[in-house]
FIGULUM-992313 format. One record per residue: x, y, z of N, C-alpha, C in turn; residue number from 1. Coordinates in steps of 0.2 Angstrom, whole numbers. Example, Ala and Ser with C-alpha at 12.3 -4.5 7.8 and 13.67 -1.06 7.14 Angstrom:
  n_east  n_north   n_up  ca_east  ca_north  ca_up  c_east  c_north   c_up  resi
      66      -28     39       62       -22     39      66      -16     39     1
      64      -11     35       68        -5     36      64        0     39     2
//
This chain:
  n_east  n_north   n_up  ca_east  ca_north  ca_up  c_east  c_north   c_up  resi
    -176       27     21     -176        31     27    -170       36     25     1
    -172       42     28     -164        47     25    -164       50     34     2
    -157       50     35     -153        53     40    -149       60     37     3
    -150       66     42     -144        69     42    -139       71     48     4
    -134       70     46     -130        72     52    -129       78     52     5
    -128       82     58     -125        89     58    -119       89     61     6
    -115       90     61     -109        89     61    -106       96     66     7
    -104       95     72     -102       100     77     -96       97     79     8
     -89      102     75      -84       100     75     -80      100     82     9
     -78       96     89      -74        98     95     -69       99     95    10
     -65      103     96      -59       105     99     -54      103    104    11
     -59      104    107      -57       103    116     -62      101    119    12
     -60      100    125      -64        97    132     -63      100    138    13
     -65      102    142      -64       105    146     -68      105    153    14
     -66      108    158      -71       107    165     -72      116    166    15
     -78      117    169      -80       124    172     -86      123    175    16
     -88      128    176      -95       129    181    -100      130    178    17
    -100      131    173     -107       129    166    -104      124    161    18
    -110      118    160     -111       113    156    -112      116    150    19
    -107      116    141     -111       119    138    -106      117    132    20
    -108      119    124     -103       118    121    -104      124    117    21
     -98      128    114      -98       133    114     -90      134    108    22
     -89      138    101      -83       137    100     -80      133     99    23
     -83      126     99      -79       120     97     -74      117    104    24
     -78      120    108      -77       119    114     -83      113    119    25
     -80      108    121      -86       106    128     -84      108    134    26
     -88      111    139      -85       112    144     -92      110    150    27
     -89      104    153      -91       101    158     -93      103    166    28
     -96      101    169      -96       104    175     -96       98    181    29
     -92       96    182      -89        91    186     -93       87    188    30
     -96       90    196     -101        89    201    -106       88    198    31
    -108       91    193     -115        91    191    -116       83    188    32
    -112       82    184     -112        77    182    -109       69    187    33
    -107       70    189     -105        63    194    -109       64    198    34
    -115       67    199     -119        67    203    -126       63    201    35
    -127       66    193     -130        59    189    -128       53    190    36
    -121       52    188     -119        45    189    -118       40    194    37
    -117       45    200     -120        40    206    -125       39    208    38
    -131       42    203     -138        37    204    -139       32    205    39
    -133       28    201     -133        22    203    -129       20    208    40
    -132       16    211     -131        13    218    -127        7    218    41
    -125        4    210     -119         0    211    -111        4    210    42
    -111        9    210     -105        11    208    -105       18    215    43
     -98       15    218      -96        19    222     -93       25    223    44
     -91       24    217      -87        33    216     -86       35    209    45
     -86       40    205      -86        41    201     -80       46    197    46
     -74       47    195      -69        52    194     -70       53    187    47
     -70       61    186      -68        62    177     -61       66    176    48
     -61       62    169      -53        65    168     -53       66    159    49
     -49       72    158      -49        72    151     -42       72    147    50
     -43       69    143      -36        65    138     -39       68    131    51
     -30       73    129      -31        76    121     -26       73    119    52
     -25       74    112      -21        70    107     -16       71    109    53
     -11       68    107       -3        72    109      -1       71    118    54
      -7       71    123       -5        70    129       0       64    130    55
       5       65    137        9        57    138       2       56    143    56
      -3       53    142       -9        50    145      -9       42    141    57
      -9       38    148      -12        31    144     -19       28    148    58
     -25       28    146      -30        25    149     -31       17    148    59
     -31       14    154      -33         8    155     -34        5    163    60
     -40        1    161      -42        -4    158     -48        0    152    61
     -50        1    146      -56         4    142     -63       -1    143    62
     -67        2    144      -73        -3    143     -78        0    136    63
     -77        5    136      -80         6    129     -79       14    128    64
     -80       16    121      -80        24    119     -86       26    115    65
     -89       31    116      -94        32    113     -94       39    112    66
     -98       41    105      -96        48    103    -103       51    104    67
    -101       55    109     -107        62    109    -112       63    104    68
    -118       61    105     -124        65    100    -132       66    104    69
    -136       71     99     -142        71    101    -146       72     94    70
    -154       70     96     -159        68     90    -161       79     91    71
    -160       80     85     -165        85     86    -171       86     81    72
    -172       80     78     -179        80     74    -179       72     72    73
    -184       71     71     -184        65     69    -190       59     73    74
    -187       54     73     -192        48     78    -187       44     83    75
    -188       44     89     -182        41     94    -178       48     96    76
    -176       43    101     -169        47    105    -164       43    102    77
    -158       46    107     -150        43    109    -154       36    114    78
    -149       31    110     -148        27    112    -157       22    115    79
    -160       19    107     -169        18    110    -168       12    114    80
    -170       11    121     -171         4    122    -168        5    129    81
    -162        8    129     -157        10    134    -157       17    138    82
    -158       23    135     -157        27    137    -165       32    135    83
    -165       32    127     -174        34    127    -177       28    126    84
    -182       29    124     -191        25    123    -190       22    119    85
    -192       18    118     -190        12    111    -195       15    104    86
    -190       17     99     -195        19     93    -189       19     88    87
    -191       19     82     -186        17     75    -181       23     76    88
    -175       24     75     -171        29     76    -172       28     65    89
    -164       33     64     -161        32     58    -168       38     53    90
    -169       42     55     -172        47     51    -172       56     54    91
    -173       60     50     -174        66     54    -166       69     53    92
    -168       72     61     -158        74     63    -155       74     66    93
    -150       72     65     -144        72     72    -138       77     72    94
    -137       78     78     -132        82     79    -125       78     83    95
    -121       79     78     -113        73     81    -109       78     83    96
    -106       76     90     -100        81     92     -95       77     90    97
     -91       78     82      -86        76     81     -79       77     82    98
     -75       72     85      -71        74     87     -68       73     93    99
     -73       71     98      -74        70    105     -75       64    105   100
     -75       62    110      -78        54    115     -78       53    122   101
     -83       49    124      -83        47    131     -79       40    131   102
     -75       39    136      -70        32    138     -73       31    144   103
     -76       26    144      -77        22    151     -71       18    153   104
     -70       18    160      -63        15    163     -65       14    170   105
     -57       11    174      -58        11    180     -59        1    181   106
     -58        0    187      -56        -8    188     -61      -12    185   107
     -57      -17    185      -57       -23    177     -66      -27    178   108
     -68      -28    173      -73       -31    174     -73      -38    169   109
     -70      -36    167      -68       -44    164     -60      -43    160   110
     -57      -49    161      -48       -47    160     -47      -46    151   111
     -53      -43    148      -53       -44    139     -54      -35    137   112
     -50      -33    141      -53       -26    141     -44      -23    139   113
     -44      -16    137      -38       -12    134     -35       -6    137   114
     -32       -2    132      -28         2    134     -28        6    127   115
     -28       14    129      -27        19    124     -23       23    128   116
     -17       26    119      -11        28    123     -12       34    119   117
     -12       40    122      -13        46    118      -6       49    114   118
      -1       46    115        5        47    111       7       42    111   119
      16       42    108       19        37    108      18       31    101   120
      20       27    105       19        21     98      13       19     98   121
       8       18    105        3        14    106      -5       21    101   122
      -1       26    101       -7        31     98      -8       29     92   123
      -3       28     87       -3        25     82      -6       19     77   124
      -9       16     85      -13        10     82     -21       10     84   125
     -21       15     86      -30        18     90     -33       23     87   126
     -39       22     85      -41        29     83     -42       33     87   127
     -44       32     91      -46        35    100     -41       39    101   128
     -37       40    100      -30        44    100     -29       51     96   129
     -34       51     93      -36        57     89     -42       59     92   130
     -45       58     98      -52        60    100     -48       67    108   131
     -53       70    107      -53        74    113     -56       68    122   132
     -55       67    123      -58        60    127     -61       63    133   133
     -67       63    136      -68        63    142     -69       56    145   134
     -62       56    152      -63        46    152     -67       47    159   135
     -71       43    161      -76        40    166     -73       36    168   136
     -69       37    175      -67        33    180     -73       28    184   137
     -74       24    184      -81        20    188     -77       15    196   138
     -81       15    198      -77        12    204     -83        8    207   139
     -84        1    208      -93        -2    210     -91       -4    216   140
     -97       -4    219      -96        -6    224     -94      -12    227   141
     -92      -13    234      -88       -21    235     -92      -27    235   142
     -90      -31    231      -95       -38    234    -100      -37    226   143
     -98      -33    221     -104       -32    217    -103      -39    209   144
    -108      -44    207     -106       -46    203    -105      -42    198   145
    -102      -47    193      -99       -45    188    -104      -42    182   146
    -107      -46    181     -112       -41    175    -115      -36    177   147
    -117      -35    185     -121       -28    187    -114      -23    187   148
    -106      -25    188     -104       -21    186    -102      -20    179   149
    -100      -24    173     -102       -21    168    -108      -17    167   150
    -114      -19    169     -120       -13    166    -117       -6    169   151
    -116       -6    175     -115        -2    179    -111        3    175   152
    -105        1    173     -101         5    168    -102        7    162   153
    -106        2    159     -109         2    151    -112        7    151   154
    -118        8    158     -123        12    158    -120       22    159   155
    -114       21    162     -111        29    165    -110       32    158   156
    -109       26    154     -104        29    147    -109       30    144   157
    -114       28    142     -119        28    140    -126       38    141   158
    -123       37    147     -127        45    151    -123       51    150   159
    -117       48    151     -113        53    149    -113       57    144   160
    -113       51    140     -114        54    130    -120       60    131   161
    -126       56    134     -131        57    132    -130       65    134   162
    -129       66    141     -128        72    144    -123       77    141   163
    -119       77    138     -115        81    134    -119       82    126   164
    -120       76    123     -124        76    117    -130       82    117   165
    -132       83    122     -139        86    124    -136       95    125   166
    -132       95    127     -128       101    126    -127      106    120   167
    -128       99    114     -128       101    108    -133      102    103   168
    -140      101    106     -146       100    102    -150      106     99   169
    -147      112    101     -149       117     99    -144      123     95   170
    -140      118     96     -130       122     88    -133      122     82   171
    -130      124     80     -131       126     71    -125      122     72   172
    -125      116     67     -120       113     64    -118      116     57   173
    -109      114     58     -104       118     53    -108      113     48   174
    -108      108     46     -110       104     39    -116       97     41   175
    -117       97     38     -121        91     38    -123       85     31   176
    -121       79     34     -121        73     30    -129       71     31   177
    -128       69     23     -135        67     23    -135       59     20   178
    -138       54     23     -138        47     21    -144       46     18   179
    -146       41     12     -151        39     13    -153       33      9   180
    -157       29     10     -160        18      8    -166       21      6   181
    -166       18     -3     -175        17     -6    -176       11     -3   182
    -180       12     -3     -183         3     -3    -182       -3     -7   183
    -182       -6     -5     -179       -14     -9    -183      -12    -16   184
    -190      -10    -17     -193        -8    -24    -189       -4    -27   185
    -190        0    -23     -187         9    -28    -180        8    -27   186
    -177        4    -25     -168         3    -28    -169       -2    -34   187
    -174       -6    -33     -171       -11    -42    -175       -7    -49   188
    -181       -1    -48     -181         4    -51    -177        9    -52   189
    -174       13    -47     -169        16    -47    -163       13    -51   190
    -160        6    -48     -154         7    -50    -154       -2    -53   191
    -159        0    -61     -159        -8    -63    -152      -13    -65   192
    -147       -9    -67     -140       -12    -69    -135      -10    -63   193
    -137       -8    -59     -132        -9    -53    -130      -16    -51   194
    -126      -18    -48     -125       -23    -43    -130      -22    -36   195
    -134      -27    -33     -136       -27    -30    -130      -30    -21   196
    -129      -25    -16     -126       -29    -11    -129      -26     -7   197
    -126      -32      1     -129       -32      9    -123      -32     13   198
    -123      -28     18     -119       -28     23    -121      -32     29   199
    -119      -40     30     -121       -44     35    -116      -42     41   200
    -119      -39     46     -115       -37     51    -116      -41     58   201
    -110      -45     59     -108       -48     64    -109      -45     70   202
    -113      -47     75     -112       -44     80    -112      -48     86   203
    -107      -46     92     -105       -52     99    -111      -55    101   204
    -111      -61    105     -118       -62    108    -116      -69    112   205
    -110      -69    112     -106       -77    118    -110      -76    124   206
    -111      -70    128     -113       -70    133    -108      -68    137   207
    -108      -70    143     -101       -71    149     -99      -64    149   208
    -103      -57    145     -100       -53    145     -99      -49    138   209
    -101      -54    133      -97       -53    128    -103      -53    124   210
    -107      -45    125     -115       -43    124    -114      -38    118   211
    -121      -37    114     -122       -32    109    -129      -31    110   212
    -131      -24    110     -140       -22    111    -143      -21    106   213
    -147      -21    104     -149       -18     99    -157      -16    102   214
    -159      -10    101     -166        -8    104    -163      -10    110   215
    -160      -12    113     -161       -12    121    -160      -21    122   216
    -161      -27    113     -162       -31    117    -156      -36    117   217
    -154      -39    117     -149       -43    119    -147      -46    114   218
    -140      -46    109     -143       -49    102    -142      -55    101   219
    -140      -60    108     -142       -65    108    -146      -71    107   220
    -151      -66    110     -159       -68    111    -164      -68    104   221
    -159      -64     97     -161       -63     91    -161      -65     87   222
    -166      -69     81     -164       -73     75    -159      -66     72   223
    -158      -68     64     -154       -61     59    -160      -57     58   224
    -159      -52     57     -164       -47     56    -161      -41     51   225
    -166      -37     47     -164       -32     44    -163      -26     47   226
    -159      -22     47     -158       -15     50    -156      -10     43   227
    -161       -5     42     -160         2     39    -153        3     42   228
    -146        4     36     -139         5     35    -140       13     41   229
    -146       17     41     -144        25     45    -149       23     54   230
    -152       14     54     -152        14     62    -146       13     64   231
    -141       12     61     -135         9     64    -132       16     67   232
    -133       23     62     -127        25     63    -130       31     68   233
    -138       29     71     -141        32     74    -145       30     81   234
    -140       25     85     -139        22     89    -143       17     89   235
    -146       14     86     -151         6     88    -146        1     90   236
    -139        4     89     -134        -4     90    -130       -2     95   237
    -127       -4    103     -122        -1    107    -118       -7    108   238
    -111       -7    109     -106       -11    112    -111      -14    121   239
    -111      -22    123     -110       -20    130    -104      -26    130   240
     -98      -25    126      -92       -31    126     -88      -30    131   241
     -85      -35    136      -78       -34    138     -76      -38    133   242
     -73      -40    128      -70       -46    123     -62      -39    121   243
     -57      -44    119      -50       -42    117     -53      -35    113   244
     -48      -31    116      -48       -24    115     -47      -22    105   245
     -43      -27    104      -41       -26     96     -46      -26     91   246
     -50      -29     93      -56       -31     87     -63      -30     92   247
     -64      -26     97      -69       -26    100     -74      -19     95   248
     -78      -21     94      -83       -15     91     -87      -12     97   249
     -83       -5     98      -83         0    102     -91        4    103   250
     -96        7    105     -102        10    103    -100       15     97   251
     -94       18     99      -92        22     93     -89       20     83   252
     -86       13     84      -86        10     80     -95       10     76   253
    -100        9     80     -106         5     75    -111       10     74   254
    -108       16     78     -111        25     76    -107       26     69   255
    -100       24     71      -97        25     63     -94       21     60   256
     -99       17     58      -95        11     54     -94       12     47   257
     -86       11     46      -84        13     40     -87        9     34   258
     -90        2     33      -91         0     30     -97        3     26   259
    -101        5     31     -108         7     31    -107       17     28   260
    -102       17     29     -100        24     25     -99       22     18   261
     -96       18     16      -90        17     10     -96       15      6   262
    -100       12      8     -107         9      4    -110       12      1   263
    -112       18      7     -116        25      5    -112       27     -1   264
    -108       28      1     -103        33     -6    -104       29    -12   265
    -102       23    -13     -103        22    -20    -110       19    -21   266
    -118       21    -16     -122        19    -18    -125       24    -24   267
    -129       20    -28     -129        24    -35    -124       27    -39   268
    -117       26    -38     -113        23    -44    -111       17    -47   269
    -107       14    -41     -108         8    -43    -110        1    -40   270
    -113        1    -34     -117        -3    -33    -125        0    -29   271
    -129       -5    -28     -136        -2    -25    -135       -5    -18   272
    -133       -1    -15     -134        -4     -5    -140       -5     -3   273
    -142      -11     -2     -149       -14     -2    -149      -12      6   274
    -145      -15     12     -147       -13     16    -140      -18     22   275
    -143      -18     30     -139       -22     33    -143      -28     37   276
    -139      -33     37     -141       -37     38    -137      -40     46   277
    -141      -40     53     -139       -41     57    -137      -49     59   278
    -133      -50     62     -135       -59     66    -128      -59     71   279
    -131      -64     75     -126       -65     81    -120      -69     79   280
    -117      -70     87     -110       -75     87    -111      -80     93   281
    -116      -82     93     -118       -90     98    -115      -93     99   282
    -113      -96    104     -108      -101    107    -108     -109    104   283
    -116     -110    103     -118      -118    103    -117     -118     95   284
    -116     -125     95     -116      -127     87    -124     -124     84   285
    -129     -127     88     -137      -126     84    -136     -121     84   286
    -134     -114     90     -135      -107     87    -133     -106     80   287
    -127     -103     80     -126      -105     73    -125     -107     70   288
    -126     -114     68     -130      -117     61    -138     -112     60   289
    -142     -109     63     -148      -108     64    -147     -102     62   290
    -143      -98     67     -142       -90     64    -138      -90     55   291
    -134      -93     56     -131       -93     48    -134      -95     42   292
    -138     -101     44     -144      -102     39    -150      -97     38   293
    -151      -93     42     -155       -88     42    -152      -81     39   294
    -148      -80     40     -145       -75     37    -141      -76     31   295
    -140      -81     27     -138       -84     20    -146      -84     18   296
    -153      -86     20     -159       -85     18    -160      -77     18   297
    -160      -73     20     -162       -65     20    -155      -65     14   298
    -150      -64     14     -147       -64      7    -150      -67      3   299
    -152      -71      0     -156       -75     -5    -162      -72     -6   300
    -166      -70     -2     -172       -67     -1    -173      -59     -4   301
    -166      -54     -3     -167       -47     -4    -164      -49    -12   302
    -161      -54    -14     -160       -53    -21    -154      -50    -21   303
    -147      -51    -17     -141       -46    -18    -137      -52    -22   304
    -132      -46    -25     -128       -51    -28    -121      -49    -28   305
    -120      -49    -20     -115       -47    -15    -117      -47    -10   306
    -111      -48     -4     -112       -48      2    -105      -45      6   307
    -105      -41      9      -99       -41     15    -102      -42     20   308
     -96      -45     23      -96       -51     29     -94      -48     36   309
     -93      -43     40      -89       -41     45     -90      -46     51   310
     -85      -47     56      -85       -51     62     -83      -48     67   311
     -84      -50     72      -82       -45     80     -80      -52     83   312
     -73      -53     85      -71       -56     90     -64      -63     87   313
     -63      -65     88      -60       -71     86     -60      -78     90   314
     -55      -83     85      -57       -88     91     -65      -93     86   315
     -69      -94     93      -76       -97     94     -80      -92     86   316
     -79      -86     85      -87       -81     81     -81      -84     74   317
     -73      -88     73      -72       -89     67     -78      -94     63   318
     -78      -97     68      -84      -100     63     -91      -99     61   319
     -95      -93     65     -100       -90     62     -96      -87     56   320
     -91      -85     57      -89       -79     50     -88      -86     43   321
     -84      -90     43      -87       -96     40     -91     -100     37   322
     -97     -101     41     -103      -104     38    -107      -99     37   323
    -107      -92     38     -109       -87     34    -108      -86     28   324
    -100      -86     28      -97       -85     19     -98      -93     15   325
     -99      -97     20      -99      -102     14    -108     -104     12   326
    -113     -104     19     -119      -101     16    -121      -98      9   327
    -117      -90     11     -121       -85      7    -116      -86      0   328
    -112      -87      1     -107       -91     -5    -112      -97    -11   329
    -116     -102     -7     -118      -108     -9    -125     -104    -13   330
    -127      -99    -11     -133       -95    -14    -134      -93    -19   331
    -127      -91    -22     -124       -89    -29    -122      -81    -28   332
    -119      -80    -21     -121       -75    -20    -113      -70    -21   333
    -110      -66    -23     -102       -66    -20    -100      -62    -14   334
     -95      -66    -10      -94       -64     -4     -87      -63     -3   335
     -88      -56      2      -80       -53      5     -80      -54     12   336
     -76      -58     16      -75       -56     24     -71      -53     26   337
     -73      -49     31      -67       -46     36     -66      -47     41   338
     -61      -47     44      -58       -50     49     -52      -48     51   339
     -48      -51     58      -43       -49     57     -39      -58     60   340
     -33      -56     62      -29       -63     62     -26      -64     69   341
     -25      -71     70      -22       -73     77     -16      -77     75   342
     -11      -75     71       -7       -80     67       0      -82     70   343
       1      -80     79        6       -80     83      11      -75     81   344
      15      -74     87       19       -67     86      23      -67     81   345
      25      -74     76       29       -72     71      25      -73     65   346
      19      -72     65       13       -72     58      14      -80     55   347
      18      -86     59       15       -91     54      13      -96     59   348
       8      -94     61        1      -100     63      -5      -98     57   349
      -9     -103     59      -17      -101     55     -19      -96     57   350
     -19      -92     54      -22       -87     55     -30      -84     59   351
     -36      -90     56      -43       -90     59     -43      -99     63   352
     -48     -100     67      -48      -104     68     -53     -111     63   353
     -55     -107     59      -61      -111     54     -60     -107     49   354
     -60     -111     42      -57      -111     36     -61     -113     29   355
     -62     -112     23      -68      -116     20     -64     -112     11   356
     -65     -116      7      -65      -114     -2     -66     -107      0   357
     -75     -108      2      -78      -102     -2     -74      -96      0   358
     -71      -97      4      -68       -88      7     -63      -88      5   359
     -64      -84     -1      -60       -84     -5     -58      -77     -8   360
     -62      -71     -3      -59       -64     -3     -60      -65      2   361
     -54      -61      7      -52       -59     14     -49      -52     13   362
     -52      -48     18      -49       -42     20     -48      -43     26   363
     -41      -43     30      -39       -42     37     -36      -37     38   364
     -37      -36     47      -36       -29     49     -27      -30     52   365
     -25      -36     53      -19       -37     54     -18      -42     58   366
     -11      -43     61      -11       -49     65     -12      -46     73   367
     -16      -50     77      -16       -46     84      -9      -48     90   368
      -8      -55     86       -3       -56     91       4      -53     90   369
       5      -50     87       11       -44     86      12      -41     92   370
      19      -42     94       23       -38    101      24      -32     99   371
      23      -28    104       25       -22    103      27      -20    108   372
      30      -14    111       33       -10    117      29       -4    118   373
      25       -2    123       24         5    124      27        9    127   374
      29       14    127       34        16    132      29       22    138   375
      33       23    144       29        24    149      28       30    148   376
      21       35    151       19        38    150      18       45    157   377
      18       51    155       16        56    161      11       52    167   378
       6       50    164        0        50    168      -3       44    166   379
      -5       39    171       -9        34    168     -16       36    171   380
     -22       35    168      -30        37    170     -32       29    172   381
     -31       26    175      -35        20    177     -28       15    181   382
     -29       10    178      -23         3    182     -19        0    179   383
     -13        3    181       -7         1    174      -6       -7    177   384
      -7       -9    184       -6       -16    184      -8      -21    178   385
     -15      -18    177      -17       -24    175     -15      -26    168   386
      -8      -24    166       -7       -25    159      -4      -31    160   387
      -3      -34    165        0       -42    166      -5      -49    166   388
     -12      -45    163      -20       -49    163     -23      -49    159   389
     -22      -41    156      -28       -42    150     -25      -44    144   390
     -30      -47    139      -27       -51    131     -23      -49    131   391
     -19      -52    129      -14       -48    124      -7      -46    130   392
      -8      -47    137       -5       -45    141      -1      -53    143   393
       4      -54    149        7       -57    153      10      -58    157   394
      11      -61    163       15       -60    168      22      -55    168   395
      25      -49    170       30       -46    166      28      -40    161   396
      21      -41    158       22       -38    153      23      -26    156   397
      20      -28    162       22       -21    164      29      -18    167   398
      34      -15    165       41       -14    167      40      -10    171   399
      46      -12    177       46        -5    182      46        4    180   400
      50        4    172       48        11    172      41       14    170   401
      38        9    168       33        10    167      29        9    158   402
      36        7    154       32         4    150      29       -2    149   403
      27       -6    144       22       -13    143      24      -14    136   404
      26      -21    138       26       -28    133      21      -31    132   405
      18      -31    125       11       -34    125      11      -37    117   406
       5      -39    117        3       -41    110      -2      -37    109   407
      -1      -34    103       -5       -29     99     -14      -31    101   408
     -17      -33    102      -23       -34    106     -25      -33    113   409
     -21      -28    116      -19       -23    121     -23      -16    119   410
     -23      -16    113      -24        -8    112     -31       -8    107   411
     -35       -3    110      -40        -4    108     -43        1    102   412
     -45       -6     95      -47        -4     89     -42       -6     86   413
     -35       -8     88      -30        -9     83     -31      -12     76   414
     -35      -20     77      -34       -24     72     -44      -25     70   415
     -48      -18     71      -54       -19     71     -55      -20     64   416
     -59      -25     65      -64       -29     61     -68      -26     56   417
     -72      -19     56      -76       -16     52     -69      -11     48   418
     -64      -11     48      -58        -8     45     -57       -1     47   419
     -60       -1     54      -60         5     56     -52        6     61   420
     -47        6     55      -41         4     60     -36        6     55   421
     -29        5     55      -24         7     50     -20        1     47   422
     -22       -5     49      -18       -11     47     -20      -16     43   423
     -18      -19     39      -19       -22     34     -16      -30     32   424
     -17      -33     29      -11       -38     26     -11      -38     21   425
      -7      -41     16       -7       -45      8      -2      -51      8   426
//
């Protein structure tokens, strides 16, 4: 399948009385818009706010960020299953308003949610912080369960995109990226002496909230499956997580996952990127034993001889990320995981909670439990209370001037999993 991106550089964001993008500019129209989003009938009010880099803006609680796009050729829309009609995305064109994002916010839906701080210490550990942001205040209504308020909000953020994206389906984009996967044939014709690798990509599926879509379906409910490396980066995969803000894979992270970037690049020098390999993070022992055993089978099946491992969450998914690597390890296959660490605020506890020989290449994104200080800000966009609740938070943790004592799993993306972050260890 070959994708290309067109690539429409944003600037700014902005509000006026025409919807449009123009310049390097997005320029919003308020009303018109929260007027779509209170279609929905579980959410009671709806407020937009805009956050640019360098701002003293701190947004939280985040429920998720998602970067603006529209299909302008191809097969599918934005987001198939959810927002368009279910059909193979990952071919044709897309146009990305890079640069920008939508932030969903506004009262907590589950206490595993975060905080982006557009300056200060706390920018420097978020990529979000380099984003032009338009954040989506949501507010549901009283008495509403919980998961109809995450959909509720998953869903604004999600229309939001689309509705801005669509703005842009008729730009001449400044450059455009082009991806593209032969087939399992025509890559071991193509590239007979390569290394053959797969990207097995972890994704959430505990439940309780702590959800991943793909096509629209729940990827709990899924054995592993293969995915074309350009349906990812062409929405077939969306976030619906509240799970720790540190390591939560954002919609925006699985539109741009670095790993799935870095692959492309050196595919056809020095390895042949066969493809990605999806599977969940199940609660129950049988799930994964079952999921793991099947996804070390499709590695053995496509012939790779290599594998990277990514994980989404900690805790309970260490041990999918484990009987993954020591599976696809027992194949004969070579494996890298990544992950990040829970190793206590002074780095010497365990660091995972499940451990094995075979893992024996580790990339980490750093340690979460790390203190840090935020210092207080012009403007908060959501609820600075609740920095006393969510991961990584504690009784105390919010000061009356208004800064926050936390542990680094407060700020969202810091310690992300796909390496979409700035941290590291050796």
């Amino acid at each position: 399948m070959k994708l290309e991106l067109g690539i429409i550089p944003i600037r700014d964001i902005r509000f006026g009385s025409e919807s449009r993008v123009e310049g390097g500019t997005v320029t919003v129209n308020k009303e018109e818009l929260k007027a779509i989003l209170l279609e929905d009938g579980n959410l009671k009010s709806v407020e937009l706010e805009v956050a640019h880099p360098g701002d003293s803006i701190r947004i939280m609680p985040v429920k998720d960020v998602i970067e603006p796009r529209v299909k302008t050729s191809g097969d599918g829309g934005l987001f198939p299953g959810i927002i368009s009609k279910v059909a193979t995305v990952g071919s044709g064109r897309t146009n990305v308003l890079r640069g920008c994002g939508v932030v969903t916010a506004g009262k907590i839906v589950g206490f595993q949610e975060g905080i982006i701080d557009m300056s200060g210490t706390g920018a420097q550990y978020t990529p979000f912080s380099q984003l032009h942001n338009l954040v989506v205040v949501c507010e549901p209504i009283e008495g509403i369960e919980k998961h109809a308020h995450e959909k509720a909000v998953r869903m604004a953020g999600l229309k939001t995109a689309d509705y801005i994206g669509k703005l842009a389906k008729d730009i001449t984009a400044e450059t455009v990226e082009t991806y593209e996967t032969p087939s399992v044939e025509e890559g071991i014709r193509l590239y007979p002496d390569l290394p053959r690798v797969a990207y097995v990509l972890m994704l959430q599926s505990q439940g309780l909230m702590h959800d991943t879509y793909v096509y629209g379906v729940d990827m709990k409910q899924s054995l592993p499956t293969i995915l074309c490396p350009t349906e990812t980066m062409d929405g077939a995969v969306l976030s619906g997580n509240c799970v720790s803000a540190c390591d939560k894979n954002t919609t925006y992270h699985h539109l741009n996952n670095p790993v799935i970037k870095h692959l492309f690049e050196e595919h056809g020098k020095t390895l042949n990127f066969v493809g990605v390999i999806i599977t969940n993070e199940n609660v129950y022992l049988a799930d994964k034993m079952r999921s793991s055993d099947a996804t070390a089978k499709l590695c053995e099946w496509l012939g790779v001889d290599g594998a990277i491992v990514s994980q989404e969450g900690f805790g309970n998914p260490d041990t999918d990320l484990i009987m993954n690597c020591r599976k696809i390890e027992a194949k004969g296959i070579k494996t890298v995981i990544i992950t990040d660490e829970y190793a206590g605020r002074d780095g010497a506890s365990q660091s995972l909670a499940d451990a094995d020989a075979a893992a024996d290449a580790v990339v980490t994104g750093g340690n979460a439990n790390m203190l840090i200080t935020l210092p207080p800000m012009d403007k908060v966009i959501g609820y600075p209370e609740v920095a006393d609740i969510i991961a990584g938070g504690f009784d105390g943790s919010l000061k009356e001037d208004g800064s926050i004592e936390a542990e680094l799993q407060v700020i969202t993306g810091a310690t992300n999993e796909m390496g979409f972050n700035r941290l590291s260890a050796r």
